[in-house]
C-alpha positions as CSV (number, residue, x, y, z in Angstrom):
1,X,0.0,0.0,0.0
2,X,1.1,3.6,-0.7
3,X,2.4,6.2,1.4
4,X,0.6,9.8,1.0
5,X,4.2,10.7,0.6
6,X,4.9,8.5,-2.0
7,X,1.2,9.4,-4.0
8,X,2.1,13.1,-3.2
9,X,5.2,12.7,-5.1
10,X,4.0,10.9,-7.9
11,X,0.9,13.2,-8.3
12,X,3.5,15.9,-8.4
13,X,6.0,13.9,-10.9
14,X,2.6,13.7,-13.4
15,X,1.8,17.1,-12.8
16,X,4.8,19.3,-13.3
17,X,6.5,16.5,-15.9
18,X,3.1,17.0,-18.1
19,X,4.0,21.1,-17.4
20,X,7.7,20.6,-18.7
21,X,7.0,18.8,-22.0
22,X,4.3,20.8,-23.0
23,X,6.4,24.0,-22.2
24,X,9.2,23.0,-23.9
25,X,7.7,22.1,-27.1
26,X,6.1,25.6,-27.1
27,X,9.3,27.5,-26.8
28,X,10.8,25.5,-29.5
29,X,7.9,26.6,-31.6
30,X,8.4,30.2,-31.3
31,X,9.1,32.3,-34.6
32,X,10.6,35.7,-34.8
33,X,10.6,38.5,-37.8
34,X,12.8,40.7,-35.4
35,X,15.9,39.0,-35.3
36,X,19.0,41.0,-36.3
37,X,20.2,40.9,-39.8
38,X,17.0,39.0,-40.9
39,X,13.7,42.0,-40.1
40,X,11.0,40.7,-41.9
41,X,12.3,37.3,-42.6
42,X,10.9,34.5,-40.5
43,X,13.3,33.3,-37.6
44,X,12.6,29.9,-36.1
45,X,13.6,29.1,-32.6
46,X,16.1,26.1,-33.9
47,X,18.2,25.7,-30.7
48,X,17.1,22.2,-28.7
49,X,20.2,21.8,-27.1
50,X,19.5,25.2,-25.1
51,X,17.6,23.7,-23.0
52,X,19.9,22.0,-21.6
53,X,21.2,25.2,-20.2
54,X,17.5,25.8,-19.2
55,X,17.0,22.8,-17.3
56,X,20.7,22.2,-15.0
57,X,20.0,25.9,-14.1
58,X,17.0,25.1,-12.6
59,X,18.1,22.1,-10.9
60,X,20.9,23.4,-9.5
61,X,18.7,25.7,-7.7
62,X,17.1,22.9,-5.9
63,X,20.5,23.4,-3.7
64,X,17.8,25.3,-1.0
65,X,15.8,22.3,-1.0
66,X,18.6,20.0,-0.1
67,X,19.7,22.3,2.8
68,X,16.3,22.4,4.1
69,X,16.4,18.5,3.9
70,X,20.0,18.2,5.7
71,X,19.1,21.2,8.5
72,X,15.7,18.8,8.9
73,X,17.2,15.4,8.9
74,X,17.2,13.4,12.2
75,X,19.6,10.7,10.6
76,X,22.7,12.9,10.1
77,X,25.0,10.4,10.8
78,X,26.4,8.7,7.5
79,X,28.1,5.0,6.8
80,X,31.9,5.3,7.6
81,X,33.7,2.8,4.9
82,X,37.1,1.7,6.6
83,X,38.5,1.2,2.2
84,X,39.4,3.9,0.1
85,X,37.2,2.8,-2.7
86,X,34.2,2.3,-0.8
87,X,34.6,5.9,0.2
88,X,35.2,7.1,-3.0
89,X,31.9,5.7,-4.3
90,X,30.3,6.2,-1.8
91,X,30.9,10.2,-2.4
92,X,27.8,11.6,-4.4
93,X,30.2,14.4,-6.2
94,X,31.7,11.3,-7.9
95,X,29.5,9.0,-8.4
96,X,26.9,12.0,-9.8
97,X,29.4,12.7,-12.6
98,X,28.3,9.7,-14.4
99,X,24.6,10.3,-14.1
100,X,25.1,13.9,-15.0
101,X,26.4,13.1,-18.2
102,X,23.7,10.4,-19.0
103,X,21.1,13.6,-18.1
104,X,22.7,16.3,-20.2
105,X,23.2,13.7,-23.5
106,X,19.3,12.3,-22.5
107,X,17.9,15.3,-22.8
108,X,20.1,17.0,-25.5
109,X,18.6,13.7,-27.9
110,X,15.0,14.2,-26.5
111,X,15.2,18.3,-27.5
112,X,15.9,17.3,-30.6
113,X,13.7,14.8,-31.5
114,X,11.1,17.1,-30.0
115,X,12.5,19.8,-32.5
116,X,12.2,17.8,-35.7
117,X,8.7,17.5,-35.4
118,X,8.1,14.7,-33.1
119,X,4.5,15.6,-31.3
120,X,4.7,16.1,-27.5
121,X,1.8,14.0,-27.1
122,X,3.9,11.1,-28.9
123,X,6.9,12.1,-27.8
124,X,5.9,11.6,-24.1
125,X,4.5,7.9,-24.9
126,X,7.5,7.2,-26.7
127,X,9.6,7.8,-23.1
128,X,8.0,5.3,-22.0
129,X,9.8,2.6,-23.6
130,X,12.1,3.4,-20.6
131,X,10.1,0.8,-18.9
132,X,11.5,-1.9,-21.1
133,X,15.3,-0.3,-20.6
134,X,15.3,0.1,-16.9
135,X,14.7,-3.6,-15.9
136,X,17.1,-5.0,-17.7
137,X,20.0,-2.6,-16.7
138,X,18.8,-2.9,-13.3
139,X,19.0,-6.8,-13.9
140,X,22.9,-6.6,-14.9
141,X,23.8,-3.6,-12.8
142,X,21.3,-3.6,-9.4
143,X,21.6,-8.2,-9.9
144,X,17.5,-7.3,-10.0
145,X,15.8,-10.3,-11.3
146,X,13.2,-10.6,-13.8
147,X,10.3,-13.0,-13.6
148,X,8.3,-14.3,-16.7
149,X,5.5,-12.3,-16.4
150,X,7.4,-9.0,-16.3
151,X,9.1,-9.8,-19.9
152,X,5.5,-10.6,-20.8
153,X,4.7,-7.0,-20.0
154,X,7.8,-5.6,-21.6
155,X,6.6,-7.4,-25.2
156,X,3.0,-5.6,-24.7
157,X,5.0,-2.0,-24.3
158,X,7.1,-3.1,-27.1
159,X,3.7,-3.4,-29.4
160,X,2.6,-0.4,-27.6
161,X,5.2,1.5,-28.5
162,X,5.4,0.3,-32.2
163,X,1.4,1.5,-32.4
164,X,2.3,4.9,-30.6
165,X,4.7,5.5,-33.4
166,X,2.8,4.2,-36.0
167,X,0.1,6.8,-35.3
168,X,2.4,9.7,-35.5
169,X,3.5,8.4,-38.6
170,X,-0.5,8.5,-40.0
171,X,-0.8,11.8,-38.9
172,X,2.0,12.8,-40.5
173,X,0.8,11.6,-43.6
174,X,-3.2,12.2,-43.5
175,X,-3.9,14.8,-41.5
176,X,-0.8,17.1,-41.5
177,X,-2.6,20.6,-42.8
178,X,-4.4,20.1,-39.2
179,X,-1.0,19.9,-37.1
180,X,1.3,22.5,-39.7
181,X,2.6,25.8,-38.4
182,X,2.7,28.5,-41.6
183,X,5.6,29.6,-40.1
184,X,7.7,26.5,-40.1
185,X,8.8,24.1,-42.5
186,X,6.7,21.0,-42.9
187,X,7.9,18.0,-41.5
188,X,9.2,15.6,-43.2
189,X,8.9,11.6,-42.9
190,X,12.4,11.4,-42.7
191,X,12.9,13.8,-39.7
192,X,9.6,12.2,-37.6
193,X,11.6,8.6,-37.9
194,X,15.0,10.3,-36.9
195,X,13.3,12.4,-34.1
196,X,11.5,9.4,-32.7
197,X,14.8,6.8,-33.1
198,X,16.5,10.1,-31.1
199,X,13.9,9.5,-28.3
200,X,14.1,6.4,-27.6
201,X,17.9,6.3,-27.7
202,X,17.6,8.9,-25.3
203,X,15.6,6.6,-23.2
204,X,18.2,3.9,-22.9
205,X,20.7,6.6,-21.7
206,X,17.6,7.8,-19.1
207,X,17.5,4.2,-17.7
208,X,20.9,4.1,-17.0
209,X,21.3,7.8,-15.0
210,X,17.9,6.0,-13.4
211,X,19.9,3.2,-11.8
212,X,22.6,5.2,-11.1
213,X,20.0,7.4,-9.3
214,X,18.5,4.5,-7.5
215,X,22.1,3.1,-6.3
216,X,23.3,6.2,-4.9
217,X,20.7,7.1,-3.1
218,X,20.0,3.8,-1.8
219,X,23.4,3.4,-0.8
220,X,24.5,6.2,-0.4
221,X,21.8,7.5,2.1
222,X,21.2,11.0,-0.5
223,X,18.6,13.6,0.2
224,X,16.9,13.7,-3.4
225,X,17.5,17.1,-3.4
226,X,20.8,16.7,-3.6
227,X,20.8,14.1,-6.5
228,X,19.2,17.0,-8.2
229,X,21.4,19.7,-7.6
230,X,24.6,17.9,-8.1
231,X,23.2,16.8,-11.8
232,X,22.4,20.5,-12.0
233,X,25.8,22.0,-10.9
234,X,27.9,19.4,-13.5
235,X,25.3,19.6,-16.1
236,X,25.5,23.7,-16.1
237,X,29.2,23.5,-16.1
238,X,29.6,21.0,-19.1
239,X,27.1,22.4,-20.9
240,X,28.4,26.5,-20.8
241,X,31.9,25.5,-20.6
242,X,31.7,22.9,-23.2
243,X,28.7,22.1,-25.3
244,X,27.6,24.7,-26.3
245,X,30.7,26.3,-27.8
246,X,31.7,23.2,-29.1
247,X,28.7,22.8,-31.2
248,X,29.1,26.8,-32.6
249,X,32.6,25.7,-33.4
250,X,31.0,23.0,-35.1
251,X,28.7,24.9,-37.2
252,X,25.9,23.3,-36.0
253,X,24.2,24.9,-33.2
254,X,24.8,28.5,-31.9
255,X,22.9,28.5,-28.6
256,X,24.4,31.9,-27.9
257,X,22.1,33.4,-30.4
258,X,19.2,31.9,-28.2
259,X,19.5,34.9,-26.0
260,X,19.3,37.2,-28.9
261,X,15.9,35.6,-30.2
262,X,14.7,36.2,-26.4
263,X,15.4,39.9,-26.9
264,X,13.8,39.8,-30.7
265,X,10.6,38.2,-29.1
266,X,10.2,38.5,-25.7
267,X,7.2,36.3,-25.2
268,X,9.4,33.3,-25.4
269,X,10.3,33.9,-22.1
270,X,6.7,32.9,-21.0
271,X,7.2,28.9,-21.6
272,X,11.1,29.2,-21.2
273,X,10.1,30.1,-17.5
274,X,7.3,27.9,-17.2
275,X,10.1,25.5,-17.8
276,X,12.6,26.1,-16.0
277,X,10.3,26.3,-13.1
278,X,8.4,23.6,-13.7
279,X,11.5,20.9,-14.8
280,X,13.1,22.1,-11.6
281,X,10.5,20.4,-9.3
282,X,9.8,17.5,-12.1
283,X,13.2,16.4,-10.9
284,X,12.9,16.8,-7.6
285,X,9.7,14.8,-7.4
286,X,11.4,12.2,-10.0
287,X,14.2,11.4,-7.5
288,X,11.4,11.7,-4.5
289,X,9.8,8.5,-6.3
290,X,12.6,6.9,-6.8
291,X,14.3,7.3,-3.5
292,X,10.4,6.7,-1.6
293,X,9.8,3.4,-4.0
294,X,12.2,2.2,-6.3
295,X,13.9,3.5,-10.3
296,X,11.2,1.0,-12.1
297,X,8.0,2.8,-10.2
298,X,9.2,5.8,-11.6
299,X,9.2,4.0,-14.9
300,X,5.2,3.1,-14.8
301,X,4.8,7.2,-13.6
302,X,6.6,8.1,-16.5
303,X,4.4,6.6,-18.8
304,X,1.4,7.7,-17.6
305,X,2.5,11.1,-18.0
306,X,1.7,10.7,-21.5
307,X,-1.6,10.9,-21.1
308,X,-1.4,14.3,-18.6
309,X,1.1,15.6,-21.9
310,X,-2.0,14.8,-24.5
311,X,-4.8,16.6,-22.4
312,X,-2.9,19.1,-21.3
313,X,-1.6,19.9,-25.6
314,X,-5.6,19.1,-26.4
315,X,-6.4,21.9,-24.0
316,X,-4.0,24.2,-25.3
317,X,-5.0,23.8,-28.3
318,X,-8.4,24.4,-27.6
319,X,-7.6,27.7,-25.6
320,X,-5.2,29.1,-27.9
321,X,-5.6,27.4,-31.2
322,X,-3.4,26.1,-33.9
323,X,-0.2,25.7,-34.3
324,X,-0.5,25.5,-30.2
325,X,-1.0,21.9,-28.7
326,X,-2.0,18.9,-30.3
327,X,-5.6,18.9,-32.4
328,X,-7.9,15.9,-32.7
329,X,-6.2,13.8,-35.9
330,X,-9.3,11.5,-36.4
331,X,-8.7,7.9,-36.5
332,X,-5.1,8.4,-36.4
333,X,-5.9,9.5,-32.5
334,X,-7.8,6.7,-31.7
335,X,-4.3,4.7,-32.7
336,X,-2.4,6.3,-30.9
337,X,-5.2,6.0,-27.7
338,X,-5.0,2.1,-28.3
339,X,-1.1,2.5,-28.4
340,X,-1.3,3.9,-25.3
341,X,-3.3,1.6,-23.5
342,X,-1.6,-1.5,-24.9
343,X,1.5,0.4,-23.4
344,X,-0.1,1.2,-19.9
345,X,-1.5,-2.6,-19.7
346,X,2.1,-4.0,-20.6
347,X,2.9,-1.7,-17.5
348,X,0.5,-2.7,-15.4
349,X,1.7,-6.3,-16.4
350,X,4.8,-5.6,-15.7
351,X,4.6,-4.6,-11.7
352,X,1.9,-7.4,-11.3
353,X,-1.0,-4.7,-11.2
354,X,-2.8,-7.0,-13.6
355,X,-2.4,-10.6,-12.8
356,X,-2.3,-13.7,-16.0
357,X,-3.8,-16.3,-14.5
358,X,-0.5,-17.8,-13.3
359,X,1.8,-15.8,-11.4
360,X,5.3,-17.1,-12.1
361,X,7.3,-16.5,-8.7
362,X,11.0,-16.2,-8.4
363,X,13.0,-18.8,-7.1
364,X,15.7,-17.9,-4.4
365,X,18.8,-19.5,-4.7
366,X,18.7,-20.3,-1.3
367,X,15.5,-22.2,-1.5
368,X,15.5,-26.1,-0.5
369,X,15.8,-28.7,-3.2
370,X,12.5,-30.2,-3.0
371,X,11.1,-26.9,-3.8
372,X,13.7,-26.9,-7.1
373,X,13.2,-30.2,-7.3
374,X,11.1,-30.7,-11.1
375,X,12.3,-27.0,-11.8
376,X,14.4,-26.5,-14.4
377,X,14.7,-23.1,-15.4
378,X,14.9,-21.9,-11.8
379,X,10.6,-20.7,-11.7
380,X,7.7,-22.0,-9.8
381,X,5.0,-21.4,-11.4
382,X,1.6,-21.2,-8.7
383,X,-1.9,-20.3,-9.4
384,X,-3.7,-16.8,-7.9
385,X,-5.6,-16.3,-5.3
386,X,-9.2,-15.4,-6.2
């Protein structure tokens, strides 16, 4: 049975994670005639990887929220390790550094997907394919086993996942004059593919930082808070000190111009800070889960939040009209509903929420032998209660 605490920071992970997607994807919309050297030519916002910068700046201010959590902690006093490399890892500033990276690459590849066309509604389902990638890093990495009904849910998300992106792909294609911006180029088959193969790499690299997460703080006895604002402080660092010159060296993405475009069109700032506010405390509430329950909860949260990011776009659209938010694409919706449940069922199937028949049970290896005894592939299979 659930905690309050642990429903309060769910609720708050859909809430404010719905917020951050839908916020983003506005920003990245935005179009300017204003910009300098181009008046009266149409600008588009083209710079994903800025919000990067967004985001770790807004974690690391989650700093106040750890200091209230250390000055409030009755368990101050931490595991002394007698070996040098137990207290090494054990140190969150080093362990962090690996998870920090997997964040800022994550979400650099999600940006960008997002930016070649990918719909937030879409986008968000397609995340959740982190479901399938967390359990079985957490099976090599965390020695976390998995049971035959849990890859049994993992094939439903995979089908889930295929319908999801097969319903982005009929929109695409039948009912694009009811999604295009004037202002923007259309999208192109090509870059929908590429955006959604972007996303679900990123997803891969998500489930790794998530098991990181889940270690440290497990182990490491970590105020979530702090998770947060460590990721935040490396993240910002790499990404002003490195990233983002790197890539205008490259040619390929000037994010320095991004604060020009906010001067050329100043209501950009409106979802840029709805953003940064909102992705601050969608982190904090993301390593709240998993510290409260466990990295593959968060998973099963995650995807749900696709369906807060669909009604929240369906709303915006109705309150500000196209391009903003997602319309109603006809039958191509209704795919990508049944995507989505088959997806949410294969989660449910995963954390035993909805039961086959036959539960298949884990066998530990410390078990008797007559209780092995007839089992061959280390299960015992045993029928439900009614």
């Amino acid at each position: 049975m659930l905690t309050l605490a642990q429903l309060g920071a769910m609720g708050g992970l859909l809430l404010f994670g719905g917020i951050t997607t839908v916020s983003q994807n506005d920003y990245l919309m935005h179009s300017t005639t204003n910009f300098p050297n181009y008046i009266g030519q149409i600008v588009q916002f083209n710079y994903p990887w800025f919000g990067n910068f967004i985001m770790f700046a807004a974690m690391t201010l989650i700093g106040f929220l750890w200091m209230y959590q250390a000055r409030n902690d009755p368990k101050k006093n931490k595991v002394q390790y007698a070996s040098v490399t137990k207290r090494l890892l054990a140190n969150p500033w080093i362990v962090l550094t690996t998870s920090s990276m997997f964040d800022l690459a994550a979400s650099g590849l999600m940006s960008v997907g997002l930016d070649l066309g990918v719909p937030a509604s879409v986008y968000q389902m397609l995340n959740g394919s982190i479901v399938i990638f967390t359990p079985i890093l957490s099976f090599f990495c965390l020695k976390r086993k998995i049971n035959r009904q849990q890859g049994f849910g993992m094939l439903i998300v995979v089908g889930g996942l295929v319908t999801v992106a097969l319903s982005s792909f009929f929109v695409q294609k039948y009912f694009s004059d009811n999604n295009q911006d004037d202002n923007s180029a259309p999208v192109t088959t090509g870059n929908l593919i590429l955006g959604m193969m972007l996303i679900i790499v990123s997803q891969i690299i998500y489930a790794a930082q998530f098991v990181v997460e889940e270690y440290t703080m497990q182990l490491l006895q970590c105020y979530p808070a702090q998770v947060v604002c460590i990721e935040g402080i490396y993240g910002f660092i790499v990404t002003t000190c490195f990233v983002m010159p790197l890539f205008d060296l490259a040619g390929s993405e000037n994010d320095f111009d991004a604060f020009i475009f906010m001067k050329a069109d100043p209501m950009i700032t409106i979802p840029m800070m709805l953003f940064f506010t909102c992705v601050a405390a969608y982190n904090a509430f993301g390593q709240t889960v998993t510290k409260l329950i466990s990295a593959n909860h968060r998973t099963i949260v995650e995807g749900l939040r696709g369906l807060v990011v669909w009604i929240f776009s369906l709303l915006e659209r109705l309150i500000m009209k196209a391009p903003w938010g997602e319309g109603w694409n006809g039958w191509a919706s209704w795919v990508e509903v049944a995507g989505f449940v088959i997806q949410l069922v294969g989660s449910f199937v995963f954390y035993d929420l909805i039961h086959l028949g036959r539960r298949v049970i884990e066998i530990q290896e410390d078990s008797a032998d007559e209780e092995k005894k007839g089992d061959k592939d280390g299960y015992k299979v045993v029928k439900d209660e009614q």
